[in-house]
C-alpha positions as CSV (number, residue, x, y, z in Angstrom):
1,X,64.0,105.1,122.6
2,X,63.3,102.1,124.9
3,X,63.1,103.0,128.5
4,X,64.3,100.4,131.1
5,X,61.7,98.6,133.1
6,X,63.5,100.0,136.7
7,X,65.4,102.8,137.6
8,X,68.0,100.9,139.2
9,X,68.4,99.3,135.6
10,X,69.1,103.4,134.1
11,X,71.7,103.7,136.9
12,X,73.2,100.2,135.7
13,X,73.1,101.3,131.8
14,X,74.5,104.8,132.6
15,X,77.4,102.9,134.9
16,X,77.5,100.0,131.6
17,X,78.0,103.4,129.6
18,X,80.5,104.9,131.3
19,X,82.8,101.9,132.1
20,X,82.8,101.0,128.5
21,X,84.0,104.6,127.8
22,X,86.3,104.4,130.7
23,X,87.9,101.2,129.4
24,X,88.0,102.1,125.8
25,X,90.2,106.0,127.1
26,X,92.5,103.8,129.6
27,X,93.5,101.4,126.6
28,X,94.3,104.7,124.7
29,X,95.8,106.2,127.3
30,X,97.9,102.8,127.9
31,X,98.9,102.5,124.2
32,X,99.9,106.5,124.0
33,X,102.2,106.4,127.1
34,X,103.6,103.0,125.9
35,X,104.8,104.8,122.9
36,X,106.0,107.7,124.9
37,X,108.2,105.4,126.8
38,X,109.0,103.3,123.9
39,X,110.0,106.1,121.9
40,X,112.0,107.2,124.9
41,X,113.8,104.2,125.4
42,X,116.5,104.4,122.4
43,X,117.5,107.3,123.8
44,X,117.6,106.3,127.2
45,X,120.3,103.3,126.2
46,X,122.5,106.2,123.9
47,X,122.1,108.6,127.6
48,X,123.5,105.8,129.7
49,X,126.2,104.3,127.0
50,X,127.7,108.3,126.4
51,X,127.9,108.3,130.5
52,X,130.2,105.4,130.6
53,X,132.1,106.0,126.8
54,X,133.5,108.6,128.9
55,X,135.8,105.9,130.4
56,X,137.4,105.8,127.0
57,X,138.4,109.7,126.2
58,X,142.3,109.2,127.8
59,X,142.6,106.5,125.4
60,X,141.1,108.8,122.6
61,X,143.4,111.9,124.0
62,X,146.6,109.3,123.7
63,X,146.2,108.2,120.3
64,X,145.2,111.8,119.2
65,X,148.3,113.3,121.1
66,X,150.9,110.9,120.7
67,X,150.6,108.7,117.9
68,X,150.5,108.9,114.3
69,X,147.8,107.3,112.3
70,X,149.5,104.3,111.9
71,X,150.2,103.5,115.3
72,X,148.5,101.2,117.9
73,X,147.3,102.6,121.2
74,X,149.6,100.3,124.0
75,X,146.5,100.2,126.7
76,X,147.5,99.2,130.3
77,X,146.2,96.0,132.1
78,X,144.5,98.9,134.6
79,X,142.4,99.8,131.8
80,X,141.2,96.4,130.7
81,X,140.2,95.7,134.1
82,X,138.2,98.9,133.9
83,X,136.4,98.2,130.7
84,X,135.7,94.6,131.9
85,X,133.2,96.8,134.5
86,X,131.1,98.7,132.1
87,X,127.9,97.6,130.4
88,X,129.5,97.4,127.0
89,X,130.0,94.2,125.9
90,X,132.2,94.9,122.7
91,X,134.1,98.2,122.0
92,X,135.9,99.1,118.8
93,X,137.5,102.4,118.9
94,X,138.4,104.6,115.8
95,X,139.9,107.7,114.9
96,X,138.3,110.6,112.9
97,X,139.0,109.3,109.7
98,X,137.7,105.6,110.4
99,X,141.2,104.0,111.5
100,X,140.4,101.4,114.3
101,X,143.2,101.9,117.3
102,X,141.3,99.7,120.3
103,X,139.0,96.6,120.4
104,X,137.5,94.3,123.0
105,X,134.7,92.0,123.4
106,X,133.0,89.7,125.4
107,X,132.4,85.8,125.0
108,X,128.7,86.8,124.0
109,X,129.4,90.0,122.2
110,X,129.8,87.7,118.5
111,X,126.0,86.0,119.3
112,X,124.6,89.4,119.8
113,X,125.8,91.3,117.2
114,X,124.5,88.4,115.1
115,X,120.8,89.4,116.7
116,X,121.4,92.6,115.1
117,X,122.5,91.7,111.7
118,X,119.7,89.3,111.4
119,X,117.8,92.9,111.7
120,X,120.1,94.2,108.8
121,X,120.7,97.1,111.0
122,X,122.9,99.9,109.5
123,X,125.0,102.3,111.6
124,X,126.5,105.5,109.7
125,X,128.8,107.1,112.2
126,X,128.1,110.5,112.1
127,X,128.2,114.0,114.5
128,X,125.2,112.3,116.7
129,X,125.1,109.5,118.4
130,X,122.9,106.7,117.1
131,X,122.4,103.3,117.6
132,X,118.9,100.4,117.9
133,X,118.3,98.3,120.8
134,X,116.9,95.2,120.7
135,X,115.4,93.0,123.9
136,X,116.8,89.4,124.5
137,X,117.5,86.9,127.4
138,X,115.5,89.8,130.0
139,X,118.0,92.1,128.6
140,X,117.6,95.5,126.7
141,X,120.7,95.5,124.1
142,X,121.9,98.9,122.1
143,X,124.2,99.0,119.1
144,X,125.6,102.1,118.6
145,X,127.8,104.7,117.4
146,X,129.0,107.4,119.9
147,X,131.3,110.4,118.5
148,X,134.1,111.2,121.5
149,X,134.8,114.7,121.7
150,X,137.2,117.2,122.8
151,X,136.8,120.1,124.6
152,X,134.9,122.2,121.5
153,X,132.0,120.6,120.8
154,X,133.2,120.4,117.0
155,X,136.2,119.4,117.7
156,X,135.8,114.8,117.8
157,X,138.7,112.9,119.1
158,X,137.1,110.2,117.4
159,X,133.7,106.9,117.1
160,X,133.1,104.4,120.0
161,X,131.2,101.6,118.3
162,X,130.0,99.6,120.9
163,X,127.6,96.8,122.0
164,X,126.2,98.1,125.4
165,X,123.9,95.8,127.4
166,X,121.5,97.4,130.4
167,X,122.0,95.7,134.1
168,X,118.9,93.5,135.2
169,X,118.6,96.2,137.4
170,X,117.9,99.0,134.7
171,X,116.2,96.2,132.8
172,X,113.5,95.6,135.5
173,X,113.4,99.3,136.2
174,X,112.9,100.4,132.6
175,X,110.1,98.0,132.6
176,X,108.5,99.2,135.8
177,X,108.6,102.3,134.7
178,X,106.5,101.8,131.6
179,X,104.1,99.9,134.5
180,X,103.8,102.7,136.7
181,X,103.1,105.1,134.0
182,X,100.3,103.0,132.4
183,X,99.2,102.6,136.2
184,X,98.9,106.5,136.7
185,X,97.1,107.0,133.7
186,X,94.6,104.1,133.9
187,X,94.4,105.6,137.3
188,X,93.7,109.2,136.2
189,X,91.3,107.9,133.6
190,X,89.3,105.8,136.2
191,X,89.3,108.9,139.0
192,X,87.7,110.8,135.9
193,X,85.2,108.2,136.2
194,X,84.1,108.0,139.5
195,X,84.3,112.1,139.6
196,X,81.8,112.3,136.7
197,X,79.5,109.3,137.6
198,X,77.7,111.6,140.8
199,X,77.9,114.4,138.1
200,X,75.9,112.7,135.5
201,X,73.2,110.8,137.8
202,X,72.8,114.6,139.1
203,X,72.4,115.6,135.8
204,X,70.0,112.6,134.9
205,X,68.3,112.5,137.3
206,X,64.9,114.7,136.0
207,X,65.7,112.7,132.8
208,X,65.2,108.7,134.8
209,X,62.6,110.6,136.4
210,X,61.0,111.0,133.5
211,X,61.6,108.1,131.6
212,X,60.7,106.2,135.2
213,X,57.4,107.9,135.2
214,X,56.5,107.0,131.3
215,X,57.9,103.5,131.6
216,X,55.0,103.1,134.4
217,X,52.3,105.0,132.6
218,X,53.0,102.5,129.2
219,X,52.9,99.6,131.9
220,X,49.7,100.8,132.8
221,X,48.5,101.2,129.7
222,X,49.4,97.6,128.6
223,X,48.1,96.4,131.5
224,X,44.7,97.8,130.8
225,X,45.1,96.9,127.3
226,X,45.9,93.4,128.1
227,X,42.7,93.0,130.6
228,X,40.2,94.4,127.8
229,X,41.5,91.8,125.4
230,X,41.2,89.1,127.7
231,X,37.9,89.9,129.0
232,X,36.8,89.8,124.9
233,X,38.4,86.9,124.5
234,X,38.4,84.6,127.4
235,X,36.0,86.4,129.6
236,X,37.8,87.5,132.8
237,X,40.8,89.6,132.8
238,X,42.1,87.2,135.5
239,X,43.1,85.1,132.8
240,X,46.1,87.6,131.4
241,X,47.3,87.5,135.2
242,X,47.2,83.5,135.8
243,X,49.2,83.4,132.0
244,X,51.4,85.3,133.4
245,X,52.8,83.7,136.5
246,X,53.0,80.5,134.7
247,X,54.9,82.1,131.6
248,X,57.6,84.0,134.1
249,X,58.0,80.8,136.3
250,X,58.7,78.8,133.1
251,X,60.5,81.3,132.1
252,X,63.0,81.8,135.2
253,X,63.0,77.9,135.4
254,X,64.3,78.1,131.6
255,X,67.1,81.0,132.7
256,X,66.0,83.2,130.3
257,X,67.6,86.8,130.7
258,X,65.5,89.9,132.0
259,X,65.2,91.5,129.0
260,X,63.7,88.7,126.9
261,X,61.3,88.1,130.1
262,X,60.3,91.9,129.7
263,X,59.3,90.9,126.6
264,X,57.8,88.0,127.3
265,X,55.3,89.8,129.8
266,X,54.7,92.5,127.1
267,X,53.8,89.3,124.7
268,X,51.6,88.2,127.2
269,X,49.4,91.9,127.6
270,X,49.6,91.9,123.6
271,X,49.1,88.5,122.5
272,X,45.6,89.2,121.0
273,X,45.6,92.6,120.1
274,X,44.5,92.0,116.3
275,X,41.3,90.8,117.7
276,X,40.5,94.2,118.7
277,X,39.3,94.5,115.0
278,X,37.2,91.2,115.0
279,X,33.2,90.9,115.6
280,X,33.1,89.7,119.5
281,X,29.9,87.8,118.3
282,X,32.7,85.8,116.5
283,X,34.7,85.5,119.8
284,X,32.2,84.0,121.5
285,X,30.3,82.1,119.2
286,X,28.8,79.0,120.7
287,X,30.0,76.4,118.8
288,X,32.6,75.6,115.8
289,X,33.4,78.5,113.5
290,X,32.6,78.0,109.5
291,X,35.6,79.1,107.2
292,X,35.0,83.3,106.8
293,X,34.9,82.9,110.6
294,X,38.1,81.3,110.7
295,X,39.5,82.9,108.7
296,X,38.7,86.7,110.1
297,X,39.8,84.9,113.4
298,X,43.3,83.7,112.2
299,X,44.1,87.4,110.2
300,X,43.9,89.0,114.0
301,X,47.8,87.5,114.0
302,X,48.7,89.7,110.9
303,X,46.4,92.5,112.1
304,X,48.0,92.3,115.9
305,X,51.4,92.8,114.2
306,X,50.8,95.8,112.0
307,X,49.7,97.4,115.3
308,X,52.5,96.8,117.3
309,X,55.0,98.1,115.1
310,X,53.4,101.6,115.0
311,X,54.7,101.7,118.6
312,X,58.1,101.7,119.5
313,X,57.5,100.8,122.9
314,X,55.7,97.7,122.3
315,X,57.6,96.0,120.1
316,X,59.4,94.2,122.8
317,X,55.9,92.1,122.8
318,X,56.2,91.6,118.9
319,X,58.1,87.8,118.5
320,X,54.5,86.6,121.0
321,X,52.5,88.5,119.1
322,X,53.1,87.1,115.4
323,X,53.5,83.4,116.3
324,X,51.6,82.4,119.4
325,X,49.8,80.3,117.0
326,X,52.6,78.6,115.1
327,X,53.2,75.0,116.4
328,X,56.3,73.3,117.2
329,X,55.6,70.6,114.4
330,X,55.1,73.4,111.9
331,X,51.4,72.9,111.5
332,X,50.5,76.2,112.9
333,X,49.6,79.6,111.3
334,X,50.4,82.2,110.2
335,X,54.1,81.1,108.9
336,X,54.1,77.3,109.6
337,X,57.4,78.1,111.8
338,X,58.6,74.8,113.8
339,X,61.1,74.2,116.5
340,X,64.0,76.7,117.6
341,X,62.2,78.7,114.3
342,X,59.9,80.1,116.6
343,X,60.8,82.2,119.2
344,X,61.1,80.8,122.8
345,X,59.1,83.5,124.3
346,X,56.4,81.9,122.0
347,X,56.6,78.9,122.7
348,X,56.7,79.1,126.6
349,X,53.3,81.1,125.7
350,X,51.5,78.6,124.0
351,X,52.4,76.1,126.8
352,X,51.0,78.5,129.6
353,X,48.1,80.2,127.3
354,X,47.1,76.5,126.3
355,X,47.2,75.3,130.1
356,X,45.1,78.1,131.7
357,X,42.6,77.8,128.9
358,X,41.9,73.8,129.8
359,X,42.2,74.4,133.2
360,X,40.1,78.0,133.5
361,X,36.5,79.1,133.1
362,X,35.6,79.3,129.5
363,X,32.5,81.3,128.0
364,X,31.9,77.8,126.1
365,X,32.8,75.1,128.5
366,X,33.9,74.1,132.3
367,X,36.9,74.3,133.5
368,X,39.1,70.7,133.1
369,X,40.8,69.2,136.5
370,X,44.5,69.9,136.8
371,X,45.6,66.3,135.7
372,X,43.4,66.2,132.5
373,X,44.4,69.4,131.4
374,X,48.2,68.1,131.9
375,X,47.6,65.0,130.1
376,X,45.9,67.0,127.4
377,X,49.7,68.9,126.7
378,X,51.6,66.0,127.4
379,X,49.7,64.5,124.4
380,X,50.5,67.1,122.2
381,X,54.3,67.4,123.0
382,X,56.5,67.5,120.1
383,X,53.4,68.5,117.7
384,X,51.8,71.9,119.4
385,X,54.3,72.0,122.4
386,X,58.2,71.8,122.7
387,X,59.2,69.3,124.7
388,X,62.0,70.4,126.0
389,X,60.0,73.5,127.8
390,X,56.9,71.4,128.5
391,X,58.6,68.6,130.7
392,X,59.6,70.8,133.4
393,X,56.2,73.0,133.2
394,X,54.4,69.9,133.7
395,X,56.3,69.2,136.5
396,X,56.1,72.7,138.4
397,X,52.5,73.2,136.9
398,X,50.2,71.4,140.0
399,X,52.4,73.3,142.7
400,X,51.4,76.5,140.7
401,X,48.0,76.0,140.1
402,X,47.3,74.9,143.9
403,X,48.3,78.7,143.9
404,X,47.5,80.6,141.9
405,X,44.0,79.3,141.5
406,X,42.8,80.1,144.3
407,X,43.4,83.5,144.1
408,X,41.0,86.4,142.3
409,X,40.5,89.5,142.2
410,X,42.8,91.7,144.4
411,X,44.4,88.7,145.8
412,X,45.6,87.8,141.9
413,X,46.6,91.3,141.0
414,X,49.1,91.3,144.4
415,X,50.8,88.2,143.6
416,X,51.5,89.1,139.7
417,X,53.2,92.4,141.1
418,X,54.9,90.5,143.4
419,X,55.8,88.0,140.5
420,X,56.4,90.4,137.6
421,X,58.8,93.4,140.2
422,X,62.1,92.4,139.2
423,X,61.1,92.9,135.8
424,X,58.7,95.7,135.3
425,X,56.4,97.9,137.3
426,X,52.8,97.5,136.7
């Protein structure tokens, strides 16, 4: 398990967490109560088209009291009138046994019910009412097939088939009702939320605690690790710290995110940990190394690698690790990885590393002036060095070194916490 570098960054995952969770319930929540309502909804149209069908039972108690099958129902002008101020937009009347007595329509009762056929929708009249809606020009539109009855419920006067077509009114408040429901449960689903986030920071809070208090020991451990190689290496610890600032500055310059600067910094502590297993006579040879030399020296790579991975918690550090050597031209070991191949933590190392080495005290050799150890990169850009991350180092590299050259000691451990805070705690 990797522990964040702050504890703000555990509240921030936990928060991450729980809104992701909170998201992924409100869509279900959404979906189910959409369905609810849309399920709903048929029946809804049938309730409201029964209430106004019962215009039509005098007609139905006419034709079923005083005329025979085959007679037509005379129906008044009043009643037209009335009909013309419903929501149905076609009515066909029948009797029991199918016989049509009564039909009307509207001018766009034809273009409708062609709507529906195009849906090869199928209506069986039957003891229920039943019927399919459809949605068109902001309108919710129900076909359907309403049995009339008498005053036994088994006893049916007869089948209103009818095209029935919601005001905008119902329209809009159908649809704000399927809004206000997904409303109150995205709600409820988000009060859930904020009711359980104090519950779980209470109930995490030993646990960040914890995790706070091992993240820092780790730190403390690399950063102790880190000095010990350098001082094997280069000679001072100071020069893990001066890498540092460099490499973060770079870094932020190059906007990389905080996590890959976390590894970065764990990179930088790590870079040489396969030397750990080399002779330091051979580290600070005086002079040029024969081939066995070079050799041992170049394996530390490979070695540094197999280390790391033991431990989970440094293998943020690993990408620095295994190919701080390689070279952007591909001439560098121990892959011969070039360009974007190698990682860009890497290769913002191998720009710093390479620049405090010229510019720094060396067991074998005086330190270089600023210029000539920029002139030195600037040679080497596009074989060792990107460009692309060199240019603007070279550009921010005197204002930094008038800095942080100067300082040593306690003075350089200060300013690499004060650098390196918003990524880790050392």
């Amino acid at each position: 398990m990797k522990f964040p570098a702050l504890k703000k960054e555990i509240h921030a995952l936990l928060i991450k967490r729980l809104t992701g969770i909170c998201i992924l319930t409100i869509l279900l929540v959404v979906g189910a109560t959409c369905y609810i309502e849309y399920s709903r909804l048929e029946q809804s149209l049938i309730s409201a088209a029964i209430k106004e069908a019962r215009l039509f039972i005098p007609l139905f108690l006419n034709q079923h009291n005083n005329h025979s099958g085959g007679e037509t129902v005379v129906v008044t002008p009043e009643f037209h009138d009335s009909i013309a101020h419903t929501s149905f937009i076609e009515v066909r009347l029948s009797t029991p046994d199918g016989l049509q007595f009564f039909e009307k329509s509207r001018a766009s009762a034809e273009q409708v019910r062609h709507r529906f056929n195009d849906k090869s929708v199928s209506l069986v009249p039957g003891g229920e009412p039943v019927g399919t809606w459809l949605f068109a020009d902001k309108r919710l539109y129900l076909m359907t097939v309403i049995p009339i009855r008498g005053l036994q419920d088994d006893d049916i006067l007869g089948h209103l088939e009818a095209l029935y077509r919601s005001s905008l009114a119902d329209t809009k408040a159908i649809g704000w009702r399927f809004v206000l429901s997904s409303l109150i449960g995205a709600g409820a689903v988000v009060l859930c939320g904020l009711i359980m986030y104090p519950g779980l920071v209470f109930f995490h809070n030993r646990l960040i605690k914890i995790g706070s208090d091992l993240n820092l020991a780790n730190n403390f451990l690399l950063k102790k690790l880190g000095s010990a190689l350098a001082k094997s290496d280069v000679g001072v610890a100071e020069h893990n710290y001066r890498v540092l600032i460099y490499g973060i500055r770079l870094a932020e310059r190059h906007k990389l995110s905080r996590a890959r600067i976390r590894n970065l910094i764990q990179g930088i502590f790590l870079h040489d940990v396969g030397m750990l297993d080399l002779d330091v006579s051979i580290l600070l040879k005086q002079g040029p190394l024969d081939k066995k030399e070079l050799s041992k020296v170049q394996e530390h790579v490979k070695n540094g690698v197999a280390q790391i991975k033991r431990y989970r918690w440094l293998r943020d550090g690993l990408d620095v690790v295994r190919c701080h050597h390689e070279k952007y031209d591909g001439s560098g070991y121990p892959a011969g990885l070039s360009q974007d191949k190698i990682p860009l933590e890497a290769r913002i190392f191998a720009i710093v590393d390479a620049f405090d080495a010229l510019t720094s005290q060396r067991p074998y050799r005086q330190p270089q002036e600023i210029e000539r150890g920029l002139a030195v990169l600037e040679q080497e850009s596009g074989s060792h060095f990107d460009p692309v991350l060199l240019a603007p180092f070279i550009e921010m590299a005197p204002q930094l070194y008038n800095i942080v050259n100067k300082l040593k000691g306690k003075a350089l451990e200060k300013e690499v916490r004060g650098v390196v805070k918003k990524y880790v705690k050392l």
